[in-house]
C-alpha positions in Angstrom: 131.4 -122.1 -27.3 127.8 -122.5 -27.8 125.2 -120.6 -26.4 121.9 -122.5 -25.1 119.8 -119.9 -23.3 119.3 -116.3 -22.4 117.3 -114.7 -19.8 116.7 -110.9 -19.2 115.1 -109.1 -16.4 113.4 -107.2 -18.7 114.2 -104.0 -17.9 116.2 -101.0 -20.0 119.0 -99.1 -19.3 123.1 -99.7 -18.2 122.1 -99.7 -13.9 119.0 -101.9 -14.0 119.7 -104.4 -17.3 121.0 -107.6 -15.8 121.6 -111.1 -18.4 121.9 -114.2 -17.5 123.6 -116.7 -20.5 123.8 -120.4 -20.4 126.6 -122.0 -22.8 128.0 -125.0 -23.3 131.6 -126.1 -24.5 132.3 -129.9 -25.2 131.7 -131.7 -21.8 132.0 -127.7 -20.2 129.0 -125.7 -18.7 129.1 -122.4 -18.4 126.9 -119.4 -16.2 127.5 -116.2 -17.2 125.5 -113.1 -15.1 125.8 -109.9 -16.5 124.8 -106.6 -15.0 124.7 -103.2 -16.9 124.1 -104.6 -20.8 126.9 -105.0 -23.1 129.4 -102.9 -21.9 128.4 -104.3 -17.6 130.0 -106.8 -15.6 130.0 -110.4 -16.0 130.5 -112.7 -13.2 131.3 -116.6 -14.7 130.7 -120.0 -13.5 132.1 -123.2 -14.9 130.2 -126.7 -14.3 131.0 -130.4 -15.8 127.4 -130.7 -15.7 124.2 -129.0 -17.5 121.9 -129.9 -14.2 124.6 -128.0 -11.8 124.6 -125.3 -14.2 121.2 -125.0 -14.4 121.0 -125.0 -10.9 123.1 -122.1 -10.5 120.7 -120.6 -13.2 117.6 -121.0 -11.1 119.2 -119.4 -8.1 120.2 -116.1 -10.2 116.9 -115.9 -11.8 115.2 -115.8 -7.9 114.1 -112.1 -6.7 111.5 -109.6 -7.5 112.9 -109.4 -11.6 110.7 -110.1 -13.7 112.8 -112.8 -15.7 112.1 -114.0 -18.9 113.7 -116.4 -21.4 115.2 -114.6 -25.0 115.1 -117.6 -27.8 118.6 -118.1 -28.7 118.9 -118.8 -32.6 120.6 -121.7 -33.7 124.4 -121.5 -35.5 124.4 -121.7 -39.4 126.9 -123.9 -40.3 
């Protein structure tokens, strides 16, 4: 699986940190939301398209967060 994007809410700490991951696997799309960091609760979505996907993004990134995109560094291979 490959990850394409990241968003964060910007803000610290296990109650307010929420993610937000956009990843890809052959013709798959995947949503992941996260809330409380690395050791929080994900919530997945699966698309077979990047545009539903990222329509699903958009509408988790809506609110009073103040979202913005991590870069995502590429794979070595």
């Amino acid at each position: 699986m490959e990850q394409r994007k990241h968003w964060w809410n910007g803000r610290w700490g296990r109650v307010a940190r929420k993610d937000v991951y956009l990843r890809t696997s052959g013709n798959q799309w995947y949503v992941e939301q996260r809330a409380g960091g690395a050791d929080g609760v994900s919530h997945f979505f699966e698309y077979d398209s990047e545009e539903a996907a990222l329509d699903m993004v958009r509408a988790l990134l809506t609110g009073m967060d103040d979202w913005r995109e991590l870069s995502v560094r590429p794979r070595e291979r």
